[in-house]
Structures are given as structure tokens and as C-alpha cells.
C-alpha positions as CSV (number, residue, x, y, z in Angstrom):
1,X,160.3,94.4,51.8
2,X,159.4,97.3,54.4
3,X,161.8,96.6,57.9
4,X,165.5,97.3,56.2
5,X,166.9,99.2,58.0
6,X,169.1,102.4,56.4
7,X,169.1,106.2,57.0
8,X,170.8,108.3,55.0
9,X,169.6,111.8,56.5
10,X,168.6,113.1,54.0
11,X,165.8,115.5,55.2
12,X,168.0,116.4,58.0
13,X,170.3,117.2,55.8
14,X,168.4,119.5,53.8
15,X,167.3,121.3,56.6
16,X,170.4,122.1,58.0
17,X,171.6,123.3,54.6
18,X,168.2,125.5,54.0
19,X,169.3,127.1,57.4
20,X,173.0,127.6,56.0
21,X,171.8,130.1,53.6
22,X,170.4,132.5,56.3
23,X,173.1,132.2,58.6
24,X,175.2,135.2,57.9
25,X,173.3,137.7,57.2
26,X,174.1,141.2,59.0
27,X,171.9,144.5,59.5
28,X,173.6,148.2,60.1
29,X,171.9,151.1,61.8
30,X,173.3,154.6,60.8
31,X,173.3,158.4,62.3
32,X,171.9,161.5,60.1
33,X,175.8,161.8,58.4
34,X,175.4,158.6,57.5
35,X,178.0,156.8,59.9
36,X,178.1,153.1,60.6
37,X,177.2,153.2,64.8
38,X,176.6,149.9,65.3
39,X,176.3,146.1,63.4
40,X,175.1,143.3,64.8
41,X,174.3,139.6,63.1
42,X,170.3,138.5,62.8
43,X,170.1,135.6,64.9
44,X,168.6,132.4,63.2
45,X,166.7,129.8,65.0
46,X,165.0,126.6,63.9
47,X,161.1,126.8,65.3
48,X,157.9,128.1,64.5
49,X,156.8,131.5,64.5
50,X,154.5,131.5,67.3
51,X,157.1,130.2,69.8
52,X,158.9,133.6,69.5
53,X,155.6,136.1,69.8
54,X,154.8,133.9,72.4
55,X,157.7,134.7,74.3
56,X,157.0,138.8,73.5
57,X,153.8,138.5,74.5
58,X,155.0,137.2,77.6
59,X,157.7,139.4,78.6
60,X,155.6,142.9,78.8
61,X,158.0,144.3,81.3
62,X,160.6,146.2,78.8
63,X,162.5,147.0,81.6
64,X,163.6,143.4,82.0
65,X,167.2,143.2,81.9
66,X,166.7,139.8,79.9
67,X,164.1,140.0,77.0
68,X,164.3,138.4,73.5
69,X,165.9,140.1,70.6
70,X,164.7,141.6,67.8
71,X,165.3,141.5,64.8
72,X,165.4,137.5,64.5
73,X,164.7,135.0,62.3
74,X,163.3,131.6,62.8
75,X,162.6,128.8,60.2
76,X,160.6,125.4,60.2
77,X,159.9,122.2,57.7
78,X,156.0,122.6,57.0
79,X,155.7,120.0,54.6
80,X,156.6,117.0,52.5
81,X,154.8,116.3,49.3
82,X,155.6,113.8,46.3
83,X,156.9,115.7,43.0
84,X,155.3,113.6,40.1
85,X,156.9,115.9,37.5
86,X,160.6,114.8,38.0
87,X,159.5,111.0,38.2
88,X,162.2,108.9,37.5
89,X,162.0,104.6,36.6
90,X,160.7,103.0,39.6
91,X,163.4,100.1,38.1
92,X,166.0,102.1,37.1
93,X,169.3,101.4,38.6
94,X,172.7,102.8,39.0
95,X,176.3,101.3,40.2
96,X,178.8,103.0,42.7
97,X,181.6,102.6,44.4
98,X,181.5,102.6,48.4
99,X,183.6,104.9,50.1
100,X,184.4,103.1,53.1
101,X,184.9,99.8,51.8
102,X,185.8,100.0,47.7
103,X,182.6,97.5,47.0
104,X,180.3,97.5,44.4
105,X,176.9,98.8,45.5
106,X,173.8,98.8,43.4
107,X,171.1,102.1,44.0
108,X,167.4,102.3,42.1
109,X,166.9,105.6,41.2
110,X,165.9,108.4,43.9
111,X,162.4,109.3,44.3
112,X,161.5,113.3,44.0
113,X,160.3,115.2,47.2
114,X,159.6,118.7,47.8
115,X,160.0,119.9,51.2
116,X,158.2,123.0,52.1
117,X,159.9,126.0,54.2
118,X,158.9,129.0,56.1
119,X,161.0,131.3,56.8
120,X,159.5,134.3,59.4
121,X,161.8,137.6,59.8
122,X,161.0,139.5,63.1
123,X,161.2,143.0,63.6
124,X,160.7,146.1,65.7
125,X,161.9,148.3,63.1
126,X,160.9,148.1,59.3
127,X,164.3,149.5,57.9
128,X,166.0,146.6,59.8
129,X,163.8,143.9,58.3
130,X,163.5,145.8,54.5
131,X,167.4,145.7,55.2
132,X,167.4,141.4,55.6
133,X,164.9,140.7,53.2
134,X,167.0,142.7,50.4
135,X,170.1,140.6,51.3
136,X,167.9,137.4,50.3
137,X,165.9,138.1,47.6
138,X,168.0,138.6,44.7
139,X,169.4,135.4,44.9
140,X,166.2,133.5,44.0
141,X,165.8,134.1,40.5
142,X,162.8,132.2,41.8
143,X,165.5,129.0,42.7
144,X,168.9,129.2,44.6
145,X,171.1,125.8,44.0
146,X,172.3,123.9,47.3
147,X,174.8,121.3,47.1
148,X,173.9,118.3,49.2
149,X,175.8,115.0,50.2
150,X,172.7,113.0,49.7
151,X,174.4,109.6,50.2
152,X,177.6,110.3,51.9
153,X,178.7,106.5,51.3
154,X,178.8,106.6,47.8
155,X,179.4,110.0,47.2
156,X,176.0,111.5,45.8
157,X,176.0,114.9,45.4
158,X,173.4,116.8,44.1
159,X,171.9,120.6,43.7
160,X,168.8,121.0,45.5
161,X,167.0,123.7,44.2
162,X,165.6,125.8,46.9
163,X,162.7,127.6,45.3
164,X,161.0,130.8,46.9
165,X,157.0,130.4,46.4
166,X,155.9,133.7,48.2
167,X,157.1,136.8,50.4
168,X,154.0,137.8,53.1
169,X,154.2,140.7,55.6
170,X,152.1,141.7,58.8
171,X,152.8,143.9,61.8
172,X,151.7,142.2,65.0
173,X,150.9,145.7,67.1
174,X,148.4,145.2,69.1
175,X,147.7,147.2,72.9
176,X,148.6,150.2,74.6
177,X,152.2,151.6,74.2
178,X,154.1,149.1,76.3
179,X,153.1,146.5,74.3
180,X,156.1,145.2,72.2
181,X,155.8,145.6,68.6
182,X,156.4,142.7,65.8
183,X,156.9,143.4,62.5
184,X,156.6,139.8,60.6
185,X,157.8,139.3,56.9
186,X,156.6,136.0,56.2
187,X,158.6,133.6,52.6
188,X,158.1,130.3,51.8
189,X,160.1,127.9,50.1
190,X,160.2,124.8,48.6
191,X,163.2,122.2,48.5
192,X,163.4,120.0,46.1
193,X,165.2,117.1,46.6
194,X,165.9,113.2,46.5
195,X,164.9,110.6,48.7
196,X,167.2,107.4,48.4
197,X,166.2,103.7,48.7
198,X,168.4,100.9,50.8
199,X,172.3,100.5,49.0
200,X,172.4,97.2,48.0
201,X,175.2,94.8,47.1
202,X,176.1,94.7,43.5
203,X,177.5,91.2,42.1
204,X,178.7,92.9,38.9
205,X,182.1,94.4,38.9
206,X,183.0,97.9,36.8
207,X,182.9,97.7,33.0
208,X,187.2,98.0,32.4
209,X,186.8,97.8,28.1
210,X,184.2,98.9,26.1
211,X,184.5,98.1,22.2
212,X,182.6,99.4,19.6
213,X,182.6,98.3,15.6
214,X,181.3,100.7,13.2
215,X,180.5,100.4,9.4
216,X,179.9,102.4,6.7
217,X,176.3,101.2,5.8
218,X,173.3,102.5,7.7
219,X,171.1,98.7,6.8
220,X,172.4,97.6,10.6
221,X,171.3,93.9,9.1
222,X,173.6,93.4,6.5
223,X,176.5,96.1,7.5
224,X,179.5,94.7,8.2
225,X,182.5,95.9,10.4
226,X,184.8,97.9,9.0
227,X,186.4,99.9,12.3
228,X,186.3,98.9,16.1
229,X,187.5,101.6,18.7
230,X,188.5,100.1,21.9
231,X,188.7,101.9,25.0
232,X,190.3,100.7,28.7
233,X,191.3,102.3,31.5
234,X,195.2,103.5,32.2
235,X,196.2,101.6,34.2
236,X,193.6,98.6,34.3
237,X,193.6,98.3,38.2
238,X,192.2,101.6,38.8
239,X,189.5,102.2,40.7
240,X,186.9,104.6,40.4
241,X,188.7,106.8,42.9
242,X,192.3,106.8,41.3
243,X,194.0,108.9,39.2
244,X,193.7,107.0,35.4
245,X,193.8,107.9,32.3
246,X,192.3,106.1,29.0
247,X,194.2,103.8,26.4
248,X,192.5,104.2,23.0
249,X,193.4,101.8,19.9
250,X,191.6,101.9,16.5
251,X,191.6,98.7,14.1
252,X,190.3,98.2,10.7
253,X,189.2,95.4,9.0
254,X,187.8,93.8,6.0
255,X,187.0,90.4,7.0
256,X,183.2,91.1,7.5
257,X,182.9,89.6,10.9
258,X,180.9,90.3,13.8
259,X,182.0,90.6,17.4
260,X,180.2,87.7,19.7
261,X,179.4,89.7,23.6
262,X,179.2,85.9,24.7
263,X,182.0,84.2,23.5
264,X,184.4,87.4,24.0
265,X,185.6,86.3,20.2
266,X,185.0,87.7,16.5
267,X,182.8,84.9,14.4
């Protein structure tokens, strides 16, 4: 069973979008009148926390005319866990249509993953990094929805909900007065998505007419039609990706017979 080989990226996926949502965010420093003097956008980078004191600590020469930047912000994937609260069938199935060759595919349900995410915000000043983590919070109300092309062949989209677990601060000042100074606001989050099996051929073609017969007494042993609503697709050769629209015909009857699945008839 184990060896076939697929990747859908998912997790790289994810990761990239988490990153999305911290891209753009902007910090303003202002005179005594209270006049704009300079902007500049907080630079995001994927990597741990560490990597970038490391580099401060190793830099004590301000005068360098190359030194890193602060503020920043850097993020990392900490952790992958199973979510056995949004279980789904393990033999649950679902049909779609491929995008790059119209086929049939067959897809067991997704399993549930949270991914866990730290995002650190680095500063030398505390108004610039009160300033970033106001642009962020609001918007977790504690989740913010991310749209993600899970399955980019058949199309499977689906909001990710990234969740904020905790906001942590500390101010890494430490030495004598040329020592650069940190200050660290610390939030971690938690993605929580869909990881998707092998897409598999599916030898059954897309249901084109669906009929239903309905009756008037609730005993569903001895109830006999009495309406059928029919239902197909406008025009029957669409495909799932056309533009179609639905042909609907009622019929009534009195001739208390049954509609037979197997032998397409009424008996």
C-alpha cells in the first residue's frame, strides 16, 4: 500500500500561504507635530528566531556599514499533530473531475492536521513592534480563514483556519551600551488543514438523471407512487466544468408501481 508515489504540497502550501498574511505589513515613525517622516515595509523571512539574534550578537560593531535590520519578522513550521476532533470516514469517498485530463478520479476523504506556527517580531524600538502586532491581531477573532488549492488537479479548495494560540513578549538586552538591543514579541498559531491520500481512477461515470417518486403515505412499505420528479442536466453532455443548466419534469400517476434501479423500468 505504502510506495505510491503522489505529492500534492500541501504543507508547502500552507506555509507559504501562513507567510502571505504577514507580508504587507508597514510601520510609520512620526515628528512631535505629528508628520509622517519616514515608512518603510517589515521584512519577513522564513527561519527560526535564533538565526537572527545570532546574527546581532554577532555584529557588535554598529558602525558597520552593513548590519541586519530591525524591525523584522521571521516565521517557522514547529509542529505537525493529528486533529482527532474533525475525523472524518477513513472509507469515505468522493468523485471529481480532473483538470488536466476531464477523467473521473476517485479521492477518500482528507485526514485532519494541525500545523503549528511561530511567528517572532523583532525590534529595537517598542512603538514599532506595538505598531505590527496591532496590524495583526484584530483579525484573529481567535481564527483567520485562508483559502488553499489543496489538490490543484481536481480543484479542492478549502479555508484553512489559521488559529492564534498565544501572544509572548521579551526584551533580549543584555551588556554594556553597544550591545544591540532586541525587543521579541513572540505568537503562535495553529493551521488547520487537510492532508490528501493518492487520486485514484474512478470506473464510474457522473450521475446525468436522478429520479425520485414520492407518495402521500408515510408506511414507506405499502405507499405507493403517486409523483416522480426527474431532474437532468441542460444539455446532457455537459461536463462538470461547462456552463448547464437543469431540465425539470414532474409526472403523476395512479398505477401504483414501483420504479426498479436495476432494470431502469417501472414494475
Amino acid at each position: 500500500m505504502l510506495g505510491t508515489y503522489y505529492y500534492h504540497e500541501i504543507i508547502r502550501k500552507t506555509i507559504i500561504g501562513f507567510g502571505t498574511l504577514f507580508n504587507s505589513i508597514r510601520i510609520r515613525h512620526k515628528d512631535s507635530n505629528g508628520t509622517t517622516f519616514s515608512e518603510m515595509k517589515v521584512p519577513l523571512a522564513y527561519g527560526p528566531t535564533q538565526k537572527f539574534l545570532a546574527r546581532l550578537e554577532q555584529q557588535p560593531d554598529l558602525s558597520k556599514p552593513v548590519a541586519i535590520t530591525l524591525p523584522r519578522m521571521s516565521f517557522e513550521m514547529t509542529d505537525i499533530s493529528y486533529d482527532a476532533t474533525r475525523k472524518s470516514g477513513i472509507t469515505q469517498t468522493f468523485k471529481a473531475v480532473d483538470n488536466r485530463d476531464d477523467n473521473m478520479k476517485k479521492v477518500y476523504m482528507p485526514v485532519p492536521y494541525n500545523l503549528g506556527f511561530e511567528l517572532s517580531i523583532m525590534c529595537k524600538l517598542n512603538d514599532d513592534a506595538l505598531q505590527i502586532v496591532e496590524q495583526i491581531l484584530p483579525y484573529f477573532q481567535p481564527a483567520f480563514n485562508l483559502t488553499v488549492d489543496l489538490v490543484e488537479a481536481i480543484g479542492e479548495k478549502r479555508d484553512i483556519p489559521i488559529q492564534l494560540n498565544s501572544v509572548s513578549f521579551q526584551d533580549d538586552y543584555e551588556g554594556d551600551y553597544a550591545t544591540r538591543r532586541a525587543l521579541i514579541y513572540t505568537l503562535q498559531f495553529s493551521a488547520k488543514t487537510y492532508l490528501f491520500g493518492p487520486v485514484a481512477e474512478s470506473s464510474e461515470g457522473l450521475i446525468k438523471k436522478v429520479i425520485v417518486d414520492t407518495a402521500m403515505d408515510t408506511n414507506t412499505v405499502t405507499a405507493k407512487r403517486e409523483m416522480r420528479y426527474t431532474v437532468e442536466p441542460d444539455p446532457i453532455t455537459a461536463q462538470p466544468g461547462d456552463d448547464f443548466g437543469f431540465s425539470e419534469t414532474t409526472s403523476f400517476f395512479g398505477d401504483a408501481q414501483d420504479y426498479s434501479p436495476t432494470r431502469q423500468t417501472d414494475i
